[in-house]
N, C-alpha and C positions, 0 to 999 in steps of 0.2 A: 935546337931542342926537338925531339924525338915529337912523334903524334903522341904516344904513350906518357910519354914525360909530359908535355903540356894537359895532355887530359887530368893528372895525378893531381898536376899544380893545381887546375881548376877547383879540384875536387876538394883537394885540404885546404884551399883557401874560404871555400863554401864550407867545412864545417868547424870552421872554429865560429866560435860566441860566447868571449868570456864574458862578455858583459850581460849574458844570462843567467850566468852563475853568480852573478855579484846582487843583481838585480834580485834575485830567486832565491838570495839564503836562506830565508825564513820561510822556506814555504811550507806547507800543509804537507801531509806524508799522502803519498800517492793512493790513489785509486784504483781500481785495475780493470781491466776486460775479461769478463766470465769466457768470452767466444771471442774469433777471429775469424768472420766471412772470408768467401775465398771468390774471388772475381773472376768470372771466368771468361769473362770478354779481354782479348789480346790487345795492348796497346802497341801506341804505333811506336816502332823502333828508333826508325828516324829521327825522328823528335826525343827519343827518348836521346839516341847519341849527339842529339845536337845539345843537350842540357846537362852530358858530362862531359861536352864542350865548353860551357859557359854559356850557352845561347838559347833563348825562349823564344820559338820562332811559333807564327800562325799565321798561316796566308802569306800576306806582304808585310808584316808587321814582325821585328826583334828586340828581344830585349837583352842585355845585355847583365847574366846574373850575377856576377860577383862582384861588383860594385852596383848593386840595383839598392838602393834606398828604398827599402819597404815601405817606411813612415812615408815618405810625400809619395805613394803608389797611389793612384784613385783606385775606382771600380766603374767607371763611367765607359770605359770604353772596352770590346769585345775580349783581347790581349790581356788588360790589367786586370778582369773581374777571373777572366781561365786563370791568373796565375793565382788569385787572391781564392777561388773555391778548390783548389787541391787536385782537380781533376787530372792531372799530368803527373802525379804519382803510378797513373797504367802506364804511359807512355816510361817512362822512368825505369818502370818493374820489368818493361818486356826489352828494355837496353843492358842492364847489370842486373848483376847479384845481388843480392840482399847486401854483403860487407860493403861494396863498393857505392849501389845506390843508396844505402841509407846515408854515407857521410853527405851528401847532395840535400838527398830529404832533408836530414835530421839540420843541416845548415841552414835551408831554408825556413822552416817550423821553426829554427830558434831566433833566428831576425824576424820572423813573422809575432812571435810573442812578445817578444822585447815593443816592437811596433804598436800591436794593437792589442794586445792579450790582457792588457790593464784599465782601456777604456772601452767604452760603448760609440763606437766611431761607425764610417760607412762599412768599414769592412767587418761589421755584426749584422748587415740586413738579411733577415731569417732566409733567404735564400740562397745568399752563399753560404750561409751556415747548415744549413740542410746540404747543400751537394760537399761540403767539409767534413761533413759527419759519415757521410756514407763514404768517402774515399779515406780520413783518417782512420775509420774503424777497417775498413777493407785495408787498406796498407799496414795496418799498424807495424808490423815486424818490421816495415825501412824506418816509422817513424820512431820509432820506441827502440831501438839497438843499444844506444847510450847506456852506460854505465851511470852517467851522472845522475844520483838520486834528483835534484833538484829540476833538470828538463826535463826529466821523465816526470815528475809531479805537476811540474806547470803545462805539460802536454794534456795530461788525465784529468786536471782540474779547469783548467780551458775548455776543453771539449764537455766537459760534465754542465759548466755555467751558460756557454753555448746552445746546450740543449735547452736550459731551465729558459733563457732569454729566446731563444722561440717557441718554446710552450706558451707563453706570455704574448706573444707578438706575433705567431704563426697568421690568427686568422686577420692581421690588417694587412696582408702583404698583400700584393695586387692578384687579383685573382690568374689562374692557368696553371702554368709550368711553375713561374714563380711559388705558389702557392703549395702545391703538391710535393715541390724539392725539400721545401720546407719543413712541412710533415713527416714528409717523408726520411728526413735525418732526425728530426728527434724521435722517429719511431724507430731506428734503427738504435740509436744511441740506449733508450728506455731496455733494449731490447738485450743489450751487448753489456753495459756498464755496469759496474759493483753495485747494487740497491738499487736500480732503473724497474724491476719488475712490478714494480706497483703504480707504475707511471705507463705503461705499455697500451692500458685502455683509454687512456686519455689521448695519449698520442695516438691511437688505433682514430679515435674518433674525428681528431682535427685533421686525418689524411680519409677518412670519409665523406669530411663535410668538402677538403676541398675538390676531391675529383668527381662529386659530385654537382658542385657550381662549374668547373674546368671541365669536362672531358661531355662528350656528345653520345648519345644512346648508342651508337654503333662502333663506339670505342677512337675517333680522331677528337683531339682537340677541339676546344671552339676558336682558338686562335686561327684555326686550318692551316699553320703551319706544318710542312713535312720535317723541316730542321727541326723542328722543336719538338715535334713528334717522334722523332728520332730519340733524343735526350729523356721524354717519359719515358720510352719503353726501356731505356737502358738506368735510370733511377730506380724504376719499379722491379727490373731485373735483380740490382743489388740489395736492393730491400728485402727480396724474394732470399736471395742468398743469407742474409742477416739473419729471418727466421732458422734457416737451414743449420745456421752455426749455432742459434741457440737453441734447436732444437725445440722450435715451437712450429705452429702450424697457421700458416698465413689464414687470416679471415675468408671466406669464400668470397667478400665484396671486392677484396684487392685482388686474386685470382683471376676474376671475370675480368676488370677493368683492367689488369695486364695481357690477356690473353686476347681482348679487345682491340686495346691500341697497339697489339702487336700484326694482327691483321690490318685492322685500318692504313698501319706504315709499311707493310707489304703490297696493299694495294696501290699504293702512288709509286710504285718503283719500276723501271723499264726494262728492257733487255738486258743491258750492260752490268744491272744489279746498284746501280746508285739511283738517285732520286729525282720525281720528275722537278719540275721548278715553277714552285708557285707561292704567291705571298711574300716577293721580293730574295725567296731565296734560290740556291742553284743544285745540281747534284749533288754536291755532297762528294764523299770518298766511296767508293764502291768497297774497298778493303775495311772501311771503318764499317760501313753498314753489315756486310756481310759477319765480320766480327762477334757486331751486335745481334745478330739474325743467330751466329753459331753459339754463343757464350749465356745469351740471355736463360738459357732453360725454356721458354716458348715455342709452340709449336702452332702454326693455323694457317688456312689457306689463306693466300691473299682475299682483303673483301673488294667486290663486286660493285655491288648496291648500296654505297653509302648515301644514304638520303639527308643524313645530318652533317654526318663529316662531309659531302657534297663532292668528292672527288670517284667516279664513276671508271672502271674498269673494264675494257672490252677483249679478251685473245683468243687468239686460233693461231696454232701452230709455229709461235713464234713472233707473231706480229702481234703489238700490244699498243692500247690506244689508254690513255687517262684524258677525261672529259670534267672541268668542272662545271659542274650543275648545278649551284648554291649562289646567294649572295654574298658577298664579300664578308667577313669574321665582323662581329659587333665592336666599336671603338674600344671598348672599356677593357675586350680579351688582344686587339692589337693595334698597337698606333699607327703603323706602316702598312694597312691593309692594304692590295690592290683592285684593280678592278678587273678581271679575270673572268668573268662568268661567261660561259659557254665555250672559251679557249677549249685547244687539244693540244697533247703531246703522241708522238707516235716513235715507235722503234720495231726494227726489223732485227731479231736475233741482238744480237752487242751492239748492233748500229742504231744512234741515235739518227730520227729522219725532221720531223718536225719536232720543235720544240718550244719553247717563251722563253724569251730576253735575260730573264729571272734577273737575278740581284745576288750584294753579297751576304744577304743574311747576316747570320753572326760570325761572321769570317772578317780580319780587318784587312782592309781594303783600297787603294787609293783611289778606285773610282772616284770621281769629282762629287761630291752631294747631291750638285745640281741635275747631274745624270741617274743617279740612283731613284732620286723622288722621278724622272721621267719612265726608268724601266719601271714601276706601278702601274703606267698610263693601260688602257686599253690597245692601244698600237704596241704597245711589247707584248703582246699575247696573241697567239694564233685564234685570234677568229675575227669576228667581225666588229667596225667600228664605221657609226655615222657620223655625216658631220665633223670629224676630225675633233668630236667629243669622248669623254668615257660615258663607259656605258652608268659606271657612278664616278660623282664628281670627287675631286681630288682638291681640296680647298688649299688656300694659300700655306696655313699654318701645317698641311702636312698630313690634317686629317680628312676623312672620309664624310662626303655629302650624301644627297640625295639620289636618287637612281635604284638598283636592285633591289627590290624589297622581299622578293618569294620567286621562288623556278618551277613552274609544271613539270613534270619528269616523268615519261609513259616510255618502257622499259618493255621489250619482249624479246624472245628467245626461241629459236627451233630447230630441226636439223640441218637446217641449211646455212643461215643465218641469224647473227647477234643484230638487236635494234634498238635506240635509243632516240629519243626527242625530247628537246629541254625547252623553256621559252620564260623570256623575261622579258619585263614592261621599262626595262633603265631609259629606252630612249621616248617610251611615249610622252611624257612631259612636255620633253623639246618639241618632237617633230611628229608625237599623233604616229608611233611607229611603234610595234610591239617585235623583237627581234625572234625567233625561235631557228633552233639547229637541229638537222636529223642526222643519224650517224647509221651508216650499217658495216659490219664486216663479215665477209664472208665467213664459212666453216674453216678452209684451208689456209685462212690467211692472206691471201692472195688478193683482194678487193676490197678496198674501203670507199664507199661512197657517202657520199654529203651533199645537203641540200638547208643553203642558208633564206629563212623568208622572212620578210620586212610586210608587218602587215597592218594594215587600220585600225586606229586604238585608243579608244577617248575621245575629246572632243577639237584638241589640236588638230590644225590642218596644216601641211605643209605650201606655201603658195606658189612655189614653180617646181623646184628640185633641189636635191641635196645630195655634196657625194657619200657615197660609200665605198669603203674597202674591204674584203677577204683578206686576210694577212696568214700564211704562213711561213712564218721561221724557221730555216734551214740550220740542222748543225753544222758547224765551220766543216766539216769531214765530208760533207755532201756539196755537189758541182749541178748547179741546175743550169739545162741548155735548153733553150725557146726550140718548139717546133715549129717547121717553114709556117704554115697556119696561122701562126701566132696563139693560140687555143690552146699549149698545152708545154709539157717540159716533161726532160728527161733527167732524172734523178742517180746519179752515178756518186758511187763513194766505193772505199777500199774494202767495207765490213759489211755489204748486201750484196746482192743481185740487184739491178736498172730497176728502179720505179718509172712506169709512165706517169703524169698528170694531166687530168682535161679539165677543164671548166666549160661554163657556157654561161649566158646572159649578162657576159661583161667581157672586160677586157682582159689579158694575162700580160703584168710586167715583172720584169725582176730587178729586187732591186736591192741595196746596201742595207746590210744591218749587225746587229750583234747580240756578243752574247757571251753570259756571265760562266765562267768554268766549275766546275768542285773544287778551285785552290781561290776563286776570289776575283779573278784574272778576266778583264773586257778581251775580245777576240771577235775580230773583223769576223761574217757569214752572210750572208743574202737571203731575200724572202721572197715567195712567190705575191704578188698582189693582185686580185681580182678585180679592178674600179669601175667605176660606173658611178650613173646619178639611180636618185630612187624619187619619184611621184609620189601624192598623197595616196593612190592607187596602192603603193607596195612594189616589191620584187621579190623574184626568185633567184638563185644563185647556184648554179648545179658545180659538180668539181665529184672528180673520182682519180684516187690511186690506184695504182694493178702493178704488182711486181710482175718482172718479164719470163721468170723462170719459178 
């Protein structure tokens, strides 16, 4: 059988569902949509031709669509909850045509109603139902094609009761992203659906209250995820677009807070254009982000100075440095937080040079559990760690202990050079030691220097010594070689020009490490490590890069 031929099979296999129509005889005469949003972010192709294949691939993870049993799907894990909020209807639209993608869609959506369209099960938690709402109403032409009065009723009347059950249930959903998706569909929904117009203030107000509890004065999340950061700006995009279709005019409070978190997620991004890695997740798709950068309607420079969102941006000429300068996100906005505080990521032009461990985020993944809760630790992050402690603790059950509680952040700028100094108290508890890190980078790009100090702090005393290490993390793409000295390494990869490295007041080893890709994927790399002990006295830790050219 042909490629062609087997795609077709696929395809009319996915969209029969008589047992919709039998199900559906009696149903209520349809509803309709005053407006149809128009999406203007590209989805990915690939996936789209891999799902009129038959196949629902994410990361390491497939599903296998036309024998996929909707009814026993969960939502528990990254894979089942994408398939169950609809968000692959972009991916779908930028593979086929409307006639071709909708038999797929409209296959899907009709096993998915028969499934759950009659009870209040998991796959009703107001935030798949919110990111359901915004891609049902955004797609509707692949979903709505059918002739058959009856799907087309149970589609319109679904979506209609979906709305009503998270106006109901929007504000107990866990607060963040969660929360804000949530609003965020039934304010599209109010905004789009036959007689929704008297509902649009109410929904206006529960996606006020929640980016107000969720989102940070300077536009990042409090979760301080970038992945998920990613996903507001591109929810808030289509909500944007929902006004546009109905020809209403977005609140000035939604405006700011997407124009916000649109900077905010420019600022954590590197050379290459994907995302730096923090909060256990990793870049990301440079082609999805970019997508989202073109499609969203947003315009803003990358932010700088985020004191809330806590992720600190440095460039000249190319060389870009992100610095987290915050403590770890509050439990209640993220269960996985790490311990991260004062880490760098750096990139020269497309090349990434230093970077963190990161994680798979919400990508599914075969990394081992046991590894995943370890890349959190303070040693999967470029900076410093004592004692072979985090700088906060990482408790058995997975949650975040004591340690970071506030970052001093003294911030200047001139013609010559960018300057930054951060400092946090995580290890004084233990070891009577306050950490602080200075960062400079040149105008030209060309010199970053750093200076890590361990200093006297409380009333802990340490009573002999304790080690310390400098850790930076190399992307797999970069080759670091000890100089005869031992004091320093030569930084060679395919996408820069030779970085030198020096340090001083310790020692320079290299050693094994890794690191998590934008597809999910662990990947052998090396770090640079600075060690030494540290006195109740303190130390200093000096280290400078310089590209050669």
């Amino acid at each position: 059988m042909s490629e062609a031929a087997a795609t077709n099979a696929v395809v009319e296999k996915l969209g029969r569902a008589p047992l919709l129509s039998r199900w559906l005889g009696n149903a209520k005469q349809p509803l309709r949509l005053t407006a149809v949003p128009r999406d203007h972010v590209v989805g990915d192709r690939i996936r789209g031709d891999a799902m009129l294949a038959g196949k629902f691939i994410r990361g390491s993870a497939m599903l296998a669509l036309p024998e996929l049993d909707l009814a026993a799907l969960g939502t528990d894990d990254p894979l089942t909850a994408e398939l169950q909020g609809f968000s692959w209807l972009r991916d779908l639209a930028a593979a086929a045509t409307r006639d071709k993608g909708s038999q797929v869609a409209e296959g899907i959506a009709a096993r998915w109603l028969v499934a759950h369209g009659s009870k209040v099960d998991a796959a009703w938690a107001p935030e798949l139902w919110g990111e359901r709402l915004l891609f049902w109403t955004a797609y509707a032409p692949y979903l709505l094609s059918s002739r058959d009065p009856n799907y087309r009723s149970a589609m319109l009347n679904t979506m209609a009761r979906g709305a009503r059950h998270v106006a109901t249930t929007g504000d107990k959903t866990p607060p963040g992203l969660p929360r804000i998706t949530a609003w965020a569909g039934v304010t599209a929904a109010s905004l789009l659906l036959q007689g929704g117009a008297t509902k649009v203030a109410r929904a206006e107000s529960g996606l006020a209250r929640a980016l107000a509890t969720s989102q940070s004065e300077d536009g990042g999340l409090l979760s301080r995820s970038p992945a998920e950061q990613l996903l507001l700006v591109d929810r808030l995009g289509l909500l944007r677009a929902a006004y546009q279709a109905a020809k209403q005019t977005p609140p000035d409070a939604l405006e700011n807070a997407a124009a916000a978190a649109f900077a905010a997620l420019h600022g954590v991004t590197m050379g290459d254009g994907a995302m730096s890695s923090w909060q256990g997740g990793n870049p990301g798709s440079s082609r999805r982000l970019a997508a989202v950068f073109e499609g969203c309607g947003l315009r803003a420079r990358p932010l700088r100075q985020a004191r809330a969102w806590g992720y600190h941006r440095l460039s000249a000429l190319g060389t870009i440095i992100v610095m987290d300068a915050a403590p770890p996100p509050p439990a209640r906005m993220a269960r996985n937080g790490s311990a991260s505080t004062l880490a760098v990521e750096i990139s020269d032009g497309a090349q990434r040079l230093v970077v963190n461990c990161g994680g798979p985020g919400r990508i599914p993944s075969i990394i081992p559990s046991e590894l995943i809760q370890a890349l959190r630790t303070t040693a999967a992050h470029s900076t410093l760690t004592l004692g072979d402690s985090n700088s906060t603790a990482i408790l058995p059950d997975g949650s975040l202990g004591k340690g970071v509680e506030d970052v001093a952040v003294d911030r200047s700028e001139d013609d010559d050079v960018s300057r930054i100094e951060a400092t946090h108290e995580g290890y004084a508890r233990a070891f009577g030691l306050a950490h602080s890190r200075a960062l400079s980078l040149g105008n030209d790009g060309k010199e970053i220097r750093g200076l890590d100090r361990l200093m006297p702090r409380g009333r802990k005393k340490i009573r002999e010594a304790a080690p310390f290490a400098v850790r930076f993390h190399l992307d797999p793409a970069v080759e670091a070689v000890r100089t005869a000295d031992g004091m320093g390494a030569i930084l060679r990869s395919a996408g820069a020009p030779p970085w030198n490295f020096r340090c001083r007041g310790a020692q320079l080893s290299i050693e094994e490490s890794v690191f998590v890709d934008g597809d999910a994927r662990l990947r052998a790399t090396t770090q640079l490590a600075i060690v030494g002990e540290v006195s109740a006295l303190g130390a200093e830790i000096g280290w400078q890069f310089r590209r050669s050219s």
